[in-house]
N, C-alpha and C positions, 0 to 999 in steps of 0.2 A: 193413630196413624204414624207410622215409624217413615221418618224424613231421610232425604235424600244423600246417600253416605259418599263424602269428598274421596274422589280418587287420589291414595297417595302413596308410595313407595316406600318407606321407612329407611335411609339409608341410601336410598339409590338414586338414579339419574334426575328424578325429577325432583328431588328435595335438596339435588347442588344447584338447581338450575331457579328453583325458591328464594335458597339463602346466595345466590350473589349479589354482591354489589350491581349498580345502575350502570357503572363502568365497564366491568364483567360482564354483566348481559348484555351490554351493546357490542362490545367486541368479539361476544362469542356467534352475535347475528350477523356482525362484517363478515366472520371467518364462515360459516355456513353460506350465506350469500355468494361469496367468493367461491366456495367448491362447485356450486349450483349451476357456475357456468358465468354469473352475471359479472357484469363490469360496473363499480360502485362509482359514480361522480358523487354526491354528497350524503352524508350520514348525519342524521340528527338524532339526538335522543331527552327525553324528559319524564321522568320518574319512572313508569314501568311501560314506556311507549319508545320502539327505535321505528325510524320512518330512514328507508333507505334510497335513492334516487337512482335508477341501475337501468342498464342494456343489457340486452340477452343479444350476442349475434348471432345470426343465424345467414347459410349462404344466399349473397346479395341483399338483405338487409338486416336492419337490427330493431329489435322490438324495446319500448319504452317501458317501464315497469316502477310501479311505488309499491315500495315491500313496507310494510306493515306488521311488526313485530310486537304484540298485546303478553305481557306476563300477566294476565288476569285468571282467576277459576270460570268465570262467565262472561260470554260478551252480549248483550242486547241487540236487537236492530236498531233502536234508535241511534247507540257507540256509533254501530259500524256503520247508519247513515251520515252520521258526524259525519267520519273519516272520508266515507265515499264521495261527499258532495261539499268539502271542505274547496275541491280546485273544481275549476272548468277547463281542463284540459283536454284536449282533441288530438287521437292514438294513443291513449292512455290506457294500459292495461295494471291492474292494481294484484295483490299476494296478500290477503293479510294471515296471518301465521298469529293464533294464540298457545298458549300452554296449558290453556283450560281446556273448553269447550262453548260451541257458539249455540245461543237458545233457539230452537225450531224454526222462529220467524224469522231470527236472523238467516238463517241457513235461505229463505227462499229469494236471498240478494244474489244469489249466485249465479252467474252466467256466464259465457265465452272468454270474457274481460273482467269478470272476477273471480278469481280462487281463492278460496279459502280453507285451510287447513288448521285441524288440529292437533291435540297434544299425541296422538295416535302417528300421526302426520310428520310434526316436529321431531317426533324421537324417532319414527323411521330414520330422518334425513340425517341425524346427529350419529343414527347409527352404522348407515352406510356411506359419510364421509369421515369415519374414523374418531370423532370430534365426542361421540359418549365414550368411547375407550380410553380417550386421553384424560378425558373430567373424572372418569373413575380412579382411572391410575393414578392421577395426582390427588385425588381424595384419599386413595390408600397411604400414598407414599408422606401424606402427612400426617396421617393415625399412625403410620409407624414411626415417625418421630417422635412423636408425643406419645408413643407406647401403648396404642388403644387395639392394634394391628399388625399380625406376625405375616409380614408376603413373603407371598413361593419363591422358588426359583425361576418362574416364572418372569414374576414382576423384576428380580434384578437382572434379567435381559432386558426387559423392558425400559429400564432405567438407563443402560448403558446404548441400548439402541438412538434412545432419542438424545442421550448426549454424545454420541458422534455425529448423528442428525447434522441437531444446532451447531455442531463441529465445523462441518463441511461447510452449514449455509452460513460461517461468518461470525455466529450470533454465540459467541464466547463465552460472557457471562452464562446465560442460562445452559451452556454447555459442560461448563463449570458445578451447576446446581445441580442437572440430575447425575452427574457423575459420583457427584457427594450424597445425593439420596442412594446412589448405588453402592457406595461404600460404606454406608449405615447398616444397610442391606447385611452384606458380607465384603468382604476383605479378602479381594480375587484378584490375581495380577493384574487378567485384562481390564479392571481397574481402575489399578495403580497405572499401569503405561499410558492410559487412555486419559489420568488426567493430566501426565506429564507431558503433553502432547498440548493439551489446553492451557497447562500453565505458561509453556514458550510459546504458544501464537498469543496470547496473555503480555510475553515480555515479563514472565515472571518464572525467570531458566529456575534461578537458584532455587527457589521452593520447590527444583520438583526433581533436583539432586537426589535427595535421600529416598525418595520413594525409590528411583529408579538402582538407586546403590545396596538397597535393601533386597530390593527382586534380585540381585546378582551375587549377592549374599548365599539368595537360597537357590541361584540355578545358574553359575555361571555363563552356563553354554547359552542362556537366553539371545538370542543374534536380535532381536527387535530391542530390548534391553537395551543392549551394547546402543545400537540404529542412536536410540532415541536422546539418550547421555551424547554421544560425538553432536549432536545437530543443537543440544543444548549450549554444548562447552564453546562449539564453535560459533554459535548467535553472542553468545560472550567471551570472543575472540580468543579464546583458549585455545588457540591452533595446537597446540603440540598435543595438550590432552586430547582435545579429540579427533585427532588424527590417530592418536593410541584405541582408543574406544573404536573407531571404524575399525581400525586391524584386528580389534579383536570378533569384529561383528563378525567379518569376513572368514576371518580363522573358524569359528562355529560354523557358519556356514557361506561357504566358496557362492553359493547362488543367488545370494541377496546383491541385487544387480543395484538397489539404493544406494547403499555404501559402497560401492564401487565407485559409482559416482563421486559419492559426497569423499570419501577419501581423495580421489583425485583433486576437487576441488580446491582442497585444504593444502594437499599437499602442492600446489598452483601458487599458493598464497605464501607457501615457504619457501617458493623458488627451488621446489624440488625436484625440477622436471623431468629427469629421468622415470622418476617411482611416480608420477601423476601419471604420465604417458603408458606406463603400464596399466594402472590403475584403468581408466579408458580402455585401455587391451581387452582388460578382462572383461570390462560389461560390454564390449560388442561383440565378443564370444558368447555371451549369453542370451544378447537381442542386438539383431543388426541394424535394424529399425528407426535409432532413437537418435533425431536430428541434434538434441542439445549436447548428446556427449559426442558426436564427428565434429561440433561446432568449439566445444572444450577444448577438444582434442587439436584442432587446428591452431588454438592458441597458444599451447604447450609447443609448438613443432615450430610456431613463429618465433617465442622468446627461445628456442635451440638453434634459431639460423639457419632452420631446414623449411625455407620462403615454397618452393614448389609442392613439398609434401603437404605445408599448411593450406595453401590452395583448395589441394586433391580432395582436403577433408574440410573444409566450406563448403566447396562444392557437393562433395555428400551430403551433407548436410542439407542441403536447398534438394536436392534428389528425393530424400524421404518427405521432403516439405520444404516445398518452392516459397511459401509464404514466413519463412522463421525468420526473421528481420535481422539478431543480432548475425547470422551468416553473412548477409550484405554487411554489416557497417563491418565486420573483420576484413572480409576482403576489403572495402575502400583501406582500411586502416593500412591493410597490408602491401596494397599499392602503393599508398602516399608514402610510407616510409621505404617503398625502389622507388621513389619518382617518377610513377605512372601513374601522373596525372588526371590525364584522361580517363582510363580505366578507373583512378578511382571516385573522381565525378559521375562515372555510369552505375556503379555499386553503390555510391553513399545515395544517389537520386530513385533507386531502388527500393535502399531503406527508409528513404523519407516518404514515396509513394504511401507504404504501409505503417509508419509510427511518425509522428509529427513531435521531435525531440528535439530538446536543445541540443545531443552530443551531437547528432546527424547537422544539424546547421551549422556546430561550432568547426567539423571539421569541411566541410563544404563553403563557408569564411577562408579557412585554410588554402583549400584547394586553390580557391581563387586567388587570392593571393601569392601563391606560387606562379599563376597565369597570368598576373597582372593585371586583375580584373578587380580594382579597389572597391570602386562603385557597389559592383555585385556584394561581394565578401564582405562589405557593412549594410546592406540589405537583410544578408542572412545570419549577419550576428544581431539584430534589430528586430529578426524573428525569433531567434534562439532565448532574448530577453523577455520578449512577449509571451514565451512557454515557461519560463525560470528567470525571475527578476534579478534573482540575488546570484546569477552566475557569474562569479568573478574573472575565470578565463574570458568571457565574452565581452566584459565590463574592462576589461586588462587590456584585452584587442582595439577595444573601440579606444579606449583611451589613447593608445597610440597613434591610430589614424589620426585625431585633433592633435596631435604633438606635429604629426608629420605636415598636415596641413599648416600647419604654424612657422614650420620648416620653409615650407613650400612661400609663406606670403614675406619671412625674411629672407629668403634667395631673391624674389623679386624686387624688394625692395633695394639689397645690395644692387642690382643688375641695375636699379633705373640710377644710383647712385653713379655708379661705377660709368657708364655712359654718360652722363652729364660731367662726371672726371676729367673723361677720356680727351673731350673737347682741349681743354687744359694742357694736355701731357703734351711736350714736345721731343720726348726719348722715345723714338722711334721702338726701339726695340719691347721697352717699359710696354707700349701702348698696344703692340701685339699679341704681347704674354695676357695682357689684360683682356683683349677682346675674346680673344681662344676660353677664357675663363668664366667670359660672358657667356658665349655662345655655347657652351658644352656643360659636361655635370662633374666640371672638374670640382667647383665653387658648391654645391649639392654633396658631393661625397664627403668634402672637406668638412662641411657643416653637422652632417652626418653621425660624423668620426667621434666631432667632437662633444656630440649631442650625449651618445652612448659613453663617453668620458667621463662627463659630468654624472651622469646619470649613475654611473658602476663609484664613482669617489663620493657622491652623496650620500649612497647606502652603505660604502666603506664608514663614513664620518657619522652618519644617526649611529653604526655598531658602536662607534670608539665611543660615542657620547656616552649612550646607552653603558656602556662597561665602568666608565669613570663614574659616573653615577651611582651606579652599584658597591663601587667603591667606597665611594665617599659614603652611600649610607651604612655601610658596614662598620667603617670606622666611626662613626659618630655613635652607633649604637652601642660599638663596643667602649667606647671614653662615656659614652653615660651610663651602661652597665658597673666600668669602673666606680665609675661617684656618684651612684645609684642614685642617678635622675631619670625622670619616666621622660621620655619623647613616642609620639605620638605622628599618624599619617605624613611620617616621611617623604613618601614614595609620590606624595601631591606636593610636596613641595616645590618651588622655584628653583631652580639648581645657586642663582647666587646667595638663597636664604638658606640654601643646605651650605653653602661656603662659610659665609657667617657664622655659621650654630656651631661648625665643628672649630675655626678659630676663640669661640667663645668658649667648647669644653676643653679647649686644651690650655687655657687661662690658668 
């Protein structure tokens, strides 16, 4: 009697889904699960059993469901009564999914509230949410490393698709991986660009220099090339180089509206307003549309002194998109510096409505303090701290208010002084200068004056220190250099044992 022959695929989907790991099949069950529609609360797994805890919703309600994933060749009735009568739970509908096949009797546990699917079942599902395509492909794509597997042109589409993918969704590293399984593949610009792309969202410009110097080696005119070099140079501040690389993007071709942009920007940051303003020209000649370059554009027109035309184009800007936030904080910015006040508390409370930012409270502190509104303006530098701890404009502001308050409780103090004086004084004249001085913010200004005095000659005086110092270790190092003696953490020194040391090399 010739016995029952194990169904198996040699090679193919069901002999990757054998040799995974406990880890691997569980996460290839989350990610099935997940296409399936359901919503996973908890995932457990234990040797070749994933038990999934999931909702399906459906309109006005959601259904309960324990998924039951068996990598078994056979399951019994008895297993599956295990499983089945393992809980007592009431609206409980159960999935169990093998990879084998369930035995006759098990099959007649089947009803309304239990499904059960097999390996027929399972590889449907693997196959209609994309998840056997992707296990093949990375089956291939590491026979071909290892030299067991020549893929088509196919698969290096394939390769380079899913590492823009991982591109887009964030997920760099593995964006990284298949872009290099694609350049084992072949050695094809789209590529080469494609990892240079990943190596600066990476923060790894420099590695991806040469690739892109190479490509323009072999095609100057490449205008994505050029793109992708300027956004490198300029992530590592190379402003002038890549301000050259965008000119030249553009010079290839006039309609790449990216570098129009990103030139302007650059050239923003070299205070080259005239040729940024252009730059802007050009891309809204090409798309009129695009709120961040009217919004660019109004900043350029503000540092040129041309306050109404920058307006014009904030305001375009909120036009294509009433919600672009940095349009509000330019216009407050742009008010507050004409002293419209007002106007710019209605724009910066606009931008704060939609981004909850330190800069937006730090210049709204501002505002109000221009208004006289102390209380307010350490409110919202107290918020601005709560969003950014370590802001030191807000930390510099608040600091002063406690100086000023300080101010405040030694005015009064002279005043209760000065009054209990006053009693005393018999020079008429003396005693009226006095109370005028009492009673007004002659004594406050004064105080004031001198506060800022101190304050501007202190920082004169840490410079001078600070320079003498530097001094003095210069010469000490050069008299011990002379009588080659080694001196050591200078620069922690005490300044009167740095005095000492250099009376003693000059002994």
């Amino acid at each position: 009697m010739v016995g029952e022959q194990k169904n198996v695929d040699p090679g193919g989907i069901r002999e990757i889904v054998e040799n995974m790991s406990t880890e691997e099949f569980a996460h290839l069950c989350n990610r099935l699960a997940s296409h399936m529609g359901f919503k996973i609360r908890k995932s457990v797994y234990r040797g070749d059993t994933v038990v999934l805890d999931a909702y399906m919703h459906i309109p006005g309600n959601a259904l309960h469901y324990l998924i039951v994933f068996l990598r078994k060749e056979k399951v019994s009735r008895e297993e599956l009564m295990d499983i089945l009568f393992a809980e007592e739970t009431v609206e409980l509908r159960w999935m169990i999914i093998t990879t084998g096949q369930f035995e006759d009797d098990a099959k007649s546990l089947s009803n309304e509230n239990v499904s059960l699917m097999e390996w027929n079942d399972f590889e449907r599902l693997l196959t209609n949410f994309g998840l056997k395509e992707e296990l093949m492909r990375e089956k291939r794509g590491k026979e071909a490393r290892e030299g067991r597997f020549l893929p088509s042109v196919g698969e290096l589409d394939s390769m380079l698709q899913w590492a823009e993918e991982f591109l887009r969704g964030g997920n760099y590293e593995k964006a990284l991986e298949y872009v290099n399984r694609a350049l084992n593949i072949k050695d094809v610009p789209r590529a080469r660009k494609l990892k240079a792309r990943i190596l600066l969202a990476l923060k790894r410009g420099e590695e991806a220099i040469p690739l892109l110097t190479s490509l323009l080696e072999e095609d100057v005119k490449d205008d994505e090339a050029w793109h992708i070099l300027g956004e490198i140079l300029e992530a590592l501040e190379n402003f002038e180089e890549a301000e050259r690389a965008y000119e030249q993007c553009v010079k290839h071709n006039p309609r790449n509206i990216g570098c129009w942009i990103n030139r302007g920007n650059v050239l923003t940051l070299m205070e080259k307003y005239e040729e940024a303003l252009l730059c802007y020209e050009n891309a809204l000649q090409i798309r009129q549309d695009l709120p961040e370059v009217w919004n660019n554009r109004g900043v350029v027109l503000k540092y040129m002194g041309r306050y109404d035309d920058a307006l014009k184009s904030y305001n375009n800007a909120l036009r294509f998109n009433p919600d672009f936030v940095d349009a509000y904080l330019n216009k407050a910015y742009l008010y507050y510096d004409r002293r419209k006040y007002e106007n710019a508390h209605n724009e910066v409370m606009e931008y704060l409505r939609r981004k909850d930012s330190s800069k937006g409270w730090i210049l709204l502190a501002r505002i109000y303090l221009k208004r006289k509104r102390e209380e307010d303006a350490k409110k919202a530098l107290e918020k601005a701290l709560q969003i950014e701890p370590g802001n030191m404009e807000a930390r510099e502001l608040l600091k002063r208010f406690s100086e000023e308050e300080k101010i405040s409780e030694g005015i009064e103090e002279l005043r209760k002084i000065l009054e209990e004086e006053m009693g005393r004084i018999k020079d008429r004249s003396l005693k009226a200068k006095m109370e005028r001085m009492v009673k007004n913010e002659e004594l406050a200004t004064s105080l004031k004056i001198l506060m800022d005095y101190w304050r501007r000659k202190e920082n004169e005086l840490k410079n001078e220190v600070e320079i003498l110092r530097n001094t003095l270790i210069e010469d000490i190092e050069r008299l011990a250099a002379k009588k080659e003696r080694k001196v050591r953490n200078l620069k922690r020194m005490k300044t009167e044992n740095l005095i000492k040391l250099l009376k003693e090399l000059r002994k």
